[in-house]
C-alpha positions in Angstrom: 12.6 -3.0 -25.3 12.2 0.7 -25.2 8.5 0.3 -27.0 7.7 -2.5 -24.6 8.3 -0.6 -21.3 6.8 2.2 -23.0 3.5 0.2 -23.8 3.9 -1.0 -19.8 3.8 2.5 -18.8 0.9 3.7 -20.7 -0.9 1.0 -19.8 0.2 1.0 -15.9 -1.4 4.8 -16.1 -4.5 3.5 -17.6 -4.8 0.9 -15.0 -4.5 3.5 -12.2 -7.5 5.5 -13.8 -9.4 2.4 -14.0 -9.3 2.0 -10.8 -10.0 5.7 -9.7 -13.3 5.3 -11.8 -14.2 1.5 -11.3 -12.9 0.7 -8.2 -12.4 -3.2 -7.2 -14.6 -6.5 -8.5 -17.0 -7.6 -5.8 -14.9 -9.3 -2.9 -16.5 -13.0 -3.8 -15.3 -12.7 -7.7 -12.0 -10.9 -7.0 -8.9 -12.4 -8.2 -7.0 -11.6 -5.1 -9.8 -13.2 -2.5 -9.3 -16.0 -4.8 -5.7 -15.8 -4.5 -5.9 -15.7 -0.7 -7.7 -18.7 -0.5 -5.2 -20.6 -2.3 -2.6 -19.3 -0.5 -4.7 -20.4 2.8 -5.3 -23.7 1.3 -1.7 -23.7 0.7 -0.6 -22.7 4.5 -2.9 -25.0 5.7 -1.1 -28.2 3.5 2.6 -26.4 4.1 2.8 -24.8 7.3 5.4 -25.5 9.9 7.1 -23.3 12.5 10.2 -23.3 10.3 11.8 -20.5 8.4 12.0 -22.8 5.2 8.5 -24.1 5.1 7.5 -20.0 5.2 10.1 -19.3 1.9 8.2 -22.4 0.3 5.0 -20.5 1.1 6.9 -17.1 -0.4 7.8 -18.2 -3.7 4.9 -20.2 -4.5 3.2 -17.4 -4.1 5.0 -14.9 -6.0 4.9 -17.5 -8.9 1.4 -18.1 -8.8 0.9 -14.2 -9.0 3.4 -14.2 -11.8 1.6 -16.8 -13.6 -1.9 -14.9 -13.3 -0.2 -11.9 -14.8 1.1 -14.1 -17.6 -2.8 -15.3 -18.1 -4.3 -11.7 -17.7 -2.2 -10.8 -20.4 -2.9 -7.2 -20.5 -0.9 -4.8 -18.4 -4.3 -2.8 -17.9 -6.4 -5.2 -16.8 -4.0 -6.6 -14.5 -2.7 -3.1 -12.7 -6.4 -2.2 -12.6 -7.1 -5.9 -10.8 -3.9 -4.9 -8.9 -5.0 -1.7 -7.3 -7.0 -0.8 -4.3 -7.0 3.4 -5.0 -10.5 3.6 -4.8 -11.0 0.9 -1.9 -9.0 2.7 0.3 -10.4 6.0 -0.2 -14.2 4.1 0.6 -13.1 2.5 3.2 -10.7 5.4 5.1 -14.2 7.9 4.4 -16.4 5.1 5.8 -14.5 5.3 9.1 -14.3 9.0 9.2 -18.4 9.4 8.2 -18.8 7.5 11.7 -16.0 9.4 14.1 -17.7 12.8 12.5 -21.3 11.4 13.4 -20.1 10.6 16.9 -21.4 6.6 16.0 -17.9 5.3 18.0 -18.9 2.2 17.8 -19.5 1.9 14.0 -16.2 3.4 13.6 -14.5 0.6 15.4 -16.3 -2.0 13.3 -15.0 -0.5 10.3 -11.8 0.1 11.4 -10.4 -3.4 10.7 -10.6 -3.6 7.0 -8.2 -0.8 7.1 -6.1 -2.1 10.2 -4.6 -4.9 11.8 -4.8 -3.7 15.5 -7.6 -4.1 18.1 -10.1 -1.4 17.7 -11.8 -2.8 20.8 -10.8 0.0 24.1 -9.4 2.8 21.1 -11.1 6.1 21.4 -11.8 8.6 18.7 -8.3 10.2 18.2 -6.5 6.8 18.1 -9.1 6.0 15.2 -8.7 8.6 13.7 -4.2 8.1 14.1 -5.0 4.1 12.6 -7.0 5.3 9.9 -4.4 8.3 8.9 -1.9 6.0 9.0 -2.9 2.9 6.9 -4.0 5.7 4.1 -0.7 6.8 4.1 0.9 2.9 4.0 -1.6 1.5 1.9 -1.5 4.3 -0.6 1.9 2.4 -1.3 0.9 -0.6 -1.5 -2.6 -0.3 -3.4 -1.6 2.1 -5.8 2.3 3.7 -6.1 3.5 -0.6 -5.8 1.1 -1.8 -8.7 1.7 1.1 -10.9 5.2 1.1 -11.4 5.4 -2.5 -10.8 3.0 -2.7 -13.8 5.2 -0.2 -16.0 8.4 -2.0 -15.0 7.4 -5.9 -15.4 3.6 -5.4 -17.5 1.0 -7.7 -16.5 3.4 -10.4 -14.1 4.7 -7.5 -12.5 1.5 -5.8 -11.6 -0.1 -8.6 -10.0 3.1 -10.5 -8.6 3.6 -7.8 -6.5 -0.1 -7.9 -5.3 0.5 -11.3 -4.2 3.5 -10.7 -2.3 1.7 -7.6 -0.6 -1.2 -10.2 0.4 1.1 -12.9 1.5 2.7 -10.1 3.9 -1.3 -9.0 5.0 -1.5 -12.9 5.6 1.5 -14.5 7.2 3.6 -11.2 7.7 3.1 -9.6 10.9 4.9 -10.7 14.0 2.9 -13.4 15.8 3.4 -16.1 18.2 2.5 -18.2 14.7 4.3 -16.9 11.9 7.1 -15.3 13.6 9.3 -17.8 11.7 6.9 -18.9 9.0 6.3 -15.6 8.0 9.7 -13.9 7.5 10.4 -14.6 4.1 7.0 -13.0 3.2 7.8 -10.0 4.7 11.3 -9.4 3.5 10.0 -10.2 0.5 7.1 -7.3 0.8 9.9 -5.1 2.1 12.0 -5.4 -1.1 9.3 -5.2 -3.7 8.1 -1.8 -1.9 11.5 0.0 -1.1 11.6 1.5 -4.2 7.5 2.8 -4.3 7.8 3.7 -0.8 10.6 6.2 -2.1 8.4 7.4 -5.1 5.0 8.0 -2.5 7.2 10.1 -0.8 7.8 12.0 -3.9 5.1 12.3 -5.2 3.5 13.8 -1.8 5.6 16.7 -1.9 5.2 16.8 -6.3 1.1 17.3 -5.1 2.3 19.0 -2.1 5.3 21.1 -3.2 4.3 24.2 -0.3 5.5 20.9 2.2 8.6 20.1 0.4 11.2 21.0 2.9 8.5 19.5 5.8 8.4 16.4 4.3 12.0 16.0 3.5 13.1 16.4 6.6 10.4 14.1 8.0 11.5 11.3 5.7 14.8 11.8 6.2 15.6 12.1 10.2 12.2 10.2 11.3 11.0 7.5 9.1 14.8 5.6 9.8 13.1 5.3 13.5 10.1 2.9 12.2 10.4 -0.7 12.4 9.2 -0.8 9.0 11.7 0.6 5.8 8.4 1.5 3.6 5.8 1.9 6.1 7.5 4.8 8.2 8.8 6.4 4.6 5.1 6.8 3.7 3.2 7.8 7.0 6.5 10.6 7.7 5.6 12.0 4.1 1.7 12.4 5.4 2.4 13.3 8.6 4.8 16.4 7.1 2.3 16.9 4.1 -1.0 17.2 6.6 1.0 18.6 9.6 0.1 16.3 12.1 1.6 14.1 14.6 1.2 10.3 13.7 3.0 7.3 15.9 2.1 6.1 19.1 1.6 2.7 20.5 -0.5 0.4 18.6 -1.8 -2.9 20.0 -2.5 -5.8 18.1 -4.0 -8.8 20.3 -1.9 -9.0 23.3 0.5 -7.2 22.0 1.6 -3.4 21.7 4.1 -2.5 19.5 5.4 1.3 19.7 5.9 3.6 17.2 8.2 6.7 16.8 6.5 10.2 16.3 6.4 11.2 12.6 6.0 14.8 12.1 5.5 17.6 14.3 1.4 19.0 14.1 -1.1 17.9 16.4 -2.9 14.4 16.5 -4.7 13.6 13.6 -8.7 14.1 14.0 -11.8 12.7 12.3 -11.8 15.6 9.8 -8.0 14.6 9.2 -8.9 11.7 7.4 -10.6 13.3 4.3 -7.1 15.3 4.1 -5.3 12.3 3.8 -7.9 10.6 1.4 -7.4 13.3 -0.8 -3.7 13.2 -0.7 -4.1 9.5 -1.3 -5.9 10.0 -4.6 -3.8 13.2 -5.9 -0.9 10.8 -5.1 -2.4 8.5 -7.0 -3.3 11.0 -10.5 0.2 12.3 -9.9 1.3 8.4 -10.7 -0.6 8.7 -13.9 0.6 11.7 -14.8 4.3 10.5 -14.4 3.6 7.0 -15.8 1.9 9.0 -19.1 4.7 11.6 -19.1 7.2 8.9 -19.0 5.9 7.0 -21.6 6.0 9.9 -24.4 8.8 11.8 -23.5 11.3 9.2 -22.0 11.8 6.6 -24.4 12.0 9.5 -27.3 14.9 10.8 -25.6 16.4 7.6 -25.6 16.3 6.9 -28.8 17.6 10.1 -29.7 20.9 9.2 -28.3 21.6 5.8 -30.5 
């Protein structure tokens, strides 16, 4: 067993450099558009305004993401699949290119493939705050969640927890529709991600270690405040690491959901963004690092002690 996980790690930290090279397949070939649209298909067959038809929805999902793991095979392929490192980073700069050339506008057209609230009537500040914020969230879920899923449970492990992160991008968030029908998504998301929520923050003040005492007292007396367990544990480790100010209210459709303060600088600005970008992707070679270190030096000590 020790080999085995060993194997998963090494090949969880080649996954993650994959990606930072690579990036993602095109959108139309990717295995996780794919998987969305079966999970659509799936909602469309299934859905009712029921807690249970919502678990149904859950666990077929995780299975089928489980099952593609099984069929991928290969730990690397499958974290590499599994990650969004480089995505993110594109995207998060894309947005920030267009608050810095003043094309508002353009920023606010980008601004949903990063986030699920209204871009419509927000200004350049509260741009800036979205985009911040889902670098810091999404670094756990695109890259910290994958990688140590991968090292823990190989190829399933990798991409079963990309499906339950999608499900929660699908059916999780707290609508009129899948108040009930999503739940069991999102506690699901919420468990797979407690623990790499945890290790982001970590591994923010390990490439940060001048913010160590910021961040650990951001994490530990603010992020409680955030409706979400992961989310808030990420976006208090940026907001300590960057020294900024992130939180406010957020509106998503008709409605506005308010968040607590998380840190203590100023509002985050368009020049902000490339911060957190690169914190993103040192986060992200820190992963490696400890995935690779892991791997060699770890399961030697253990054997030492039979």
């Amino acid at each position: 067993m020790v080999t085995s996980l060993r194997r998963q790690a090494l090949a969880a930290a080649s996954g993650v450099v994959i990606d930072r090279v690579l990036g993602e397949p095109p959108a139309e070939a990717h295995p996780v558009a794919m998987f969305g649209r079966a999970m659509q298909a799936l909602e469309d067959r299934l859905y009712r305004d029921r807690v249970w038809a919502g678990a149904v929805h859950a666990v077929a999902g995780l299975a089928l993401g489980v099952a593609g793991g099984g069929l991928v095979a290969s730990t690397t392929i499958a974290t590499a699949i599994a990650m969004a490192g480089r995505g993110l980073a594109e995207a998060a700069r894309a947005v920030g290119g267009a608050l810095r050339g003043g094309d508002l506008d353009r920023a606010r057209a980008l601004l949903p493939s990063l986030v699920g609230r209204d871009p419509a009537d927000l200004d350049a500040a509260e741009i800036a705050r979205a985009t911040v914020e889902s670098v810091a969230e999404n670094t756990v879920d695109a890259v910290v969640g994958p990688g140590l899923w991968a090292a823990v449970g190989g190829a399933p492990g990798a991409l079963g927890y990309r499906a339950v992160n999608t499900m929660d991008a699908m059916v999780g968030h707290r609508s009129d529709r899948y108040r009930r029908y999503g739940r069991a998504s999102a506690r699901l998301d919420d468990l797979a991600g407690w623990v790499p929520a945890r290790a982001t923050a970590a591994l923010v003040i390990a490439v940060r270690p001048d913010r160590t005492i910021a961040v650990w007292r951001a994490v530990r007396a603010q992020a409680p405040a955030h409706p979400s367990p992961n989310a808030g544990v990420a976006e208090a480790a940026f907001a300590a690491a960057l020294d900024l100010g992130l939180g406010g209210a957020n509106r998503y459709g008709d409605r506005v959901e308010h968040r607590p303060i998380l840190g203590t600088g100023p509002p985050a600005g368009s020049d902000d963004i490339e911060r957190a970008v690169r914190l993103s992707l040192d986060v992200g070679a820190g992963l490696a690092a400890a995935l690779a270190a892991a791997a060699l030096v770890a399961p030697r000590r253990l054997g030492g002690r039979r």
